[in-house]
C-alpha positions in Angstrom: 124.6 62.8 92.3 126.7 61.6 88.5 124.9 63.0 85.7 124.8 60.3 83.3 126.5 60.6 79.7 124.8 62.6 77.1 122.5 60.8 74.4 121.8 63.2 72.1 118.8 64.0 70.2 116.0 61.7 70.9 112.2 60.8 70.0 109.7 59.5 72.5 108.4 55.8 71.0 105.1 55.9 69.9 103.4 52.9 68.2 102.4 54.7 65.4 105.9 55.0 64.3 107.2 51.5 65.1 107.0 49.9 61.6 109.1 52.7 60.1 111.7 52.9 62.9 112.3 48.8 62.1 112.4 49.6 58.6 114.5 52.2 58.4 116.5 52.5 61.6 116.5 56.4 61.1 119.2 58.6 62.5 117.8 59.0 65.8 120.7 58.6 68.9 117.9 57.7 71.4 113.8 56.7 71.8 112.1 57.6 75.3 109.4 55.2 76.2 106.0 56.2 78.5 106.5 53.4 80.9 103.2 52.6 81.8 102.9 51.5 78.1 105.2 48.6 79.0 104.5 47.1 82.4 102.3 44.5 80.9 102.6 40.6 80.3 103.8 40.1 76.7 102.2 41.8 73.0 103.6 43.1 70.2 104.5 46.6 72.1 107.0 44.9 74.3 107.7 42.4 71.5 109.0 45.9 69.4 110.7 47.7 72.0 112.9 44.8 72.6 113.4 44.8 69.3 114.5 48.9 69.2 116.3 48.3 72.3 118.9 46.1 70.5 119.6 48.9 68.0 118.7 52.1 70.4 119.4 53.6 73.7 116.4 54.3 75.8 114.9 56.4 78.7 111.5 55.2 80.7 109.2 58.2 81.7 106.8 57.8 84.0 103.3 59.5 84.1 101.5 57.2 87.1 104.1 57.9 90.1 101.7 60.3 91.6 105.0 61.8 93.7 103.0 64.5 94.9 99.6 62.6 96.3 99.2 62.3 99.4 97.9 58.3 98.7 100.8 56.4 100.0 103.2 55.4 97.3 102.1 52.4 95.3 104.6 49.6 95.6 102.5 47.3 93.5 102.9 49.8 90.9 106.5 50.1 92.0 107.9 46.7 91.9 106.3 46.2 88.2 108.2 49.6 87.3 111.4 47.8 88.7 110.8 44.5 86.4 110.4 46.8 83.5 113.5 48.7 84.8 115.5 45.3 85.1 114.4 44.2 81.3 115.1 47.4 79.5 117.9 49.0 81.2 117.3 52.2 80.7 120.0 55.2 80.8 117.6 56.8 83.4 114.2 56.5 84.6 112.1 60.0 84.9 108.8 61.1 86.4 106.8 64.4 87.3 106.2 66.8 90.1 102.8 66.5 90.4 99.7 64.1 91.7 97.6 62.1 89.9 95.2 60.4 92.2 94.2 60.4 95.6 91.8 57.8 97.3 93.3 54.8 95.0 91.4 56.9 91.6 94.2 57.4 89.2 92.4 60.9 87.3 95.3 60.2 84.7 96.2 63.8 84.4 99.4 65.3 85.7 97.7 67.4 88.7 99.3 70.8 90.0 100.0 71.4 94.0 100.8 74.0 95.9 104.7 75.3 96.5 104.5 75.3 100.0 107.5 73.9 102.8 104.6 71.5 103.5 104.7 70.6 99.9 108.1 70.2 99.6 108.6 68.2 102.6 106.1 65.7 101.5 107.6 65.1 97.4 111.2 65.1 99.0 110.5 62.2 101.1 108.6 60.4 98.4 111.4 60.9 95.9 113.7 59.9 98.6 112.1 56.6 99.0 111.1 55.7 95.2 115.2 56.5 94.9 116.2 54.3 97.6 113.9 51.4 96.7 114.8 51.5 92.5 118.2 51.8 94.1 118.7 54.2 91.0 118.6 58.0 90.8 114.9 59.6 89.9 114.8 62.3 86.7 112.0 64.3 87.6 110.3 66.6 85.3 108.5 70.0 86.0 104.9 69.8 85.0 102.3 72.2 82.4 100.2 74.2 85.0 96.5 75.6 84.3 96.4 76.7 88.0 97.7 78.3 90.9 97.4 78.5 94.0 97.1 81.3 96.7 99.1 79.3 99.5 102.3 79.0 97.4 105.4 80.4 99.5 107.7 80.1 96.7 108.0 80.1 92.6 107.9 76.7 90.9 111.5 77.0 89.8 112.4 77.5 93.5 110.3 74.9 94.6 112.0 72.9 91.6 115.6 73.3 93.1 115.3 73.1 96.7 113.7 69.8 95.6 116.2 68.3 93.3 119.1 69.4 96.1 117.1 67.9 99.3 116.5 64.9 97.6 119.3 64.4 95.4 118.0 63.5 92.2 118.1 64.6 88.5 115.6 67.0 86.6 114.3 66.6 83.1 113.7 70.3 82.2 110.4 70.6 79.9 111.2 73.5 77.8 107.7 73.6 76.8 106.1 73.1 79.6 108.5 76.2 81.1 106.8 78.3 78.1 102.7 77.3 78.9 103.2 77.6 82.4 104.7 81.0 82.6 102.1 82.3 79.2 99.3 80.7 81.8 100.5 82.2 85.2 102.2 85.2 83.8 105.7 84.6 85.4 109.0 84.9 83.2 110.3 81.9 81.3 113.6 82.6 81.1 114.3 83.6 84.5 113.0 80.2 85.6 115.7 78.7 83.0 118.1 80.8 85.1 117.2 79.6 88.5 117.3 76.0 88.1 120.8 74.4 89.1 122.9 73.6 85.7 124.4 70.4 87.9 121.0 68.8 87.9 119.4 69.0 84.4 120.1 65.8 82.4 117.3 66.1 80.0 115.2 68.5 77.8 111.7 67.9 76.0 110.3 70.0 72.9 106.8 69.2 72.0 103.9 71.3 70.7 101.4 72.9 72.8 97.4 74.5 71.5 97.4 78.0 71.8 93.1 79.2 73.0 94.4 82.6 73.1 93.8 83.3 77.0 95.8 80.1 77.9 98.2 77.4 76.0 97.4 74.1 76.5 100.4 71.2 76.5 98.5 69.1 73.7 101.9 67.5 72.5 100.3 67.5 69.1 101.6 70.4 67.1 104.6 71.4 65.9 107.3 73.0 68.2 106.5 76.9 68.0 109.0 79.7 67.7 108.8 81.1 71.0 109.7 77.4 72.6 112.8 77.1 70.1 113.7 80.2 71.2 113.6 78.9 74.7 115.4 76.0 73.8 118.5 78.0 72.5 118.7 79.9 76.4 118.2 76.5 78.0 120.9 75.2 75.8 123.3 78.3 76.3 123.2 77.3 80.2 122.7 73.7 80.4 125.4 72.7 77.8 125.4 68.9 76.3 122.5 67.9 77.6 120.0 65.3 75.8 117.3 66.6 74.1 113.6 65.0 72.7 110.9 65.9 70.4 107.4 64.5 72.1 104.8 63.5 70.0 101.3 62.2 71.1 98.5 62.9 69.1 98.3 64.2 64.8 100.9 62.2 64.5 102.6 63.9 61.2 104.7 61.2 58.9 107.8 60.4 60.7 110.1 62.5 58.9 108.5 66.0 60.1 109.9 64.8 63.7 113.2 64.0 62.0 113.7 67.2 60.7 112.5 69.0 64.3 115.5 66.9 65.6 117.7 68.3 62.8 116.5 71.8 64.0 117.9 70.9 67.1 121.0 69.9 66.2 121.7 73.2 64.1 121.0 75.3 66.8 123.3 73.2 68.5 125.8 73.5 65.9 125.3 77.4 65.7 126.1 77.8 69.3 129.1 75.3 69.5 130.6 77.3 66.6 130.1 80.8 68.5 131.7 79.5 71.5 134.6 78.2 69.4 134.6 81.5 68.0 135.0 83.3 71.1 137.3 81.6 72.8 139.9 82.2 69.6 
């Protein structure tokens, strides 16, 4: 599997934001789009992200795929994902591992499962064919957990390999996601940072989470904490140029609070490039 080229440092499009961007065309390399938001017939959202797409690279993320439910796959949903696909020309196309509806329900919620063989079996084939009928490579991101289960055979970040090798796709690596998880379950973040295969990752997101002091919830509507930029920077030390976002979905701040979180992002960037360079002399 090709790793596309590096972006850089990206936001995810939210409405709330498009007069601005139009306005100003702010120093952002790249936007990331929620799919789902698009696969409709005409209105002004579609209207404005062909609009950014002239000026701005984009990425379509998913949050409806349901890879992990054991529904079969929607191809309805599928072939209106493709039309989107076909008009935007994204640089890649991402989803989660995780369920989110069974019975034909969608629960809307990013649902946890169990890391089992059986488990892995299962998403492996349905990445497989969601691969083989886009006819593109899937980026598939690791979900925010509130659960666990007792008939897990493995860690998520094994589960999390063995599933990006089998199935030969890409991985979006939610650095903040990484952090509630392991503050929820206990488990170490950065040894799940360690364990997943360098070769694979393509993407990062930073977003806020809500801390309700026995658990963290992944609310996407704070700022990024300390402990998750901290994160960021060992995620960054072992991944290398990879393309990096700042999510964003509710308390929106004014748009240049997300512009200087990128700008965080590209000094700690900068610091480490500079180290390396000094190391190597």
């Amino acid at each position: 599997m090709q790793k596309p080229a590096p972006l850089g440092y990206g936001l995810g499009l939210r409405p709330v934001y498009f007069d601005e961007i139009m306005s100003t065309r702010p120093p952002v390399d790249w936007f990331e789009i929620i799919s789902e938001n698009y696969m409709v017939e005409g209105g002004r959202p579609l209207s404005m992200l062909d609009r950014i797409r002239a000026d701005y690279p984009v990425v379509m993320h998913g949050v409806s795929m349901s890879l992990a439910s054991t529904d079969p796959l929607d191809f309805a949903y599928l072939a209106r994902l493709k039309e989107l696909i076909e008009r935007v020309e994204p640089a890649w196309v991402s989803d989660h591992v995780a369920w989110t509806g069974v019975h034909g329900l969608n629960l809307h919620d990013l649902l946890p499962i169990p890391y089992t063989r059986e488990s892995l079996d299962h998403i492996v084939e349905r990445i497989c064919r969601v691969q083989d009928y886009l006819k593109r490579p899937l980026v598939v991101e690791n979900a925010s957990t509130y659960v666990s289960f007792v008939s897990s055979e493995m860690s998520e970040q094994e589960f999390v390999r063995e599933m990006a090798e089998r199935a030969d796709c890409l991985l979006l690596l939610d650095i903040n996601n990484i952090f509630v998880s392991s503050f929820n379950h206990g488990f170490d973040a950065e040894a799940f940072v360690d364990a997943v295969p360098v070769e694979r990752v393509v993407q990062f997101h930073m977003a806020g989470h809500t801390d309700k002091g026995t658990h963290r919830v992944d609310t996407h509507d704070q700022p990024v904490c300390d402990e998750v930029w901290t994160l960021y920077e060992r995620a960054r030390r072992r991944f290398g140029d990879v393309s990096a976002m700042i999510e964003r979905d509710d308390n929106f701040p004014p748009f240049s609070e997300l512009l200087d979180e990128l700008q965080r992002m590209r000094d700690i960037d900068a610091r480490l490039a500079a180290e390396r360079a000094l190391s190597a002399a």
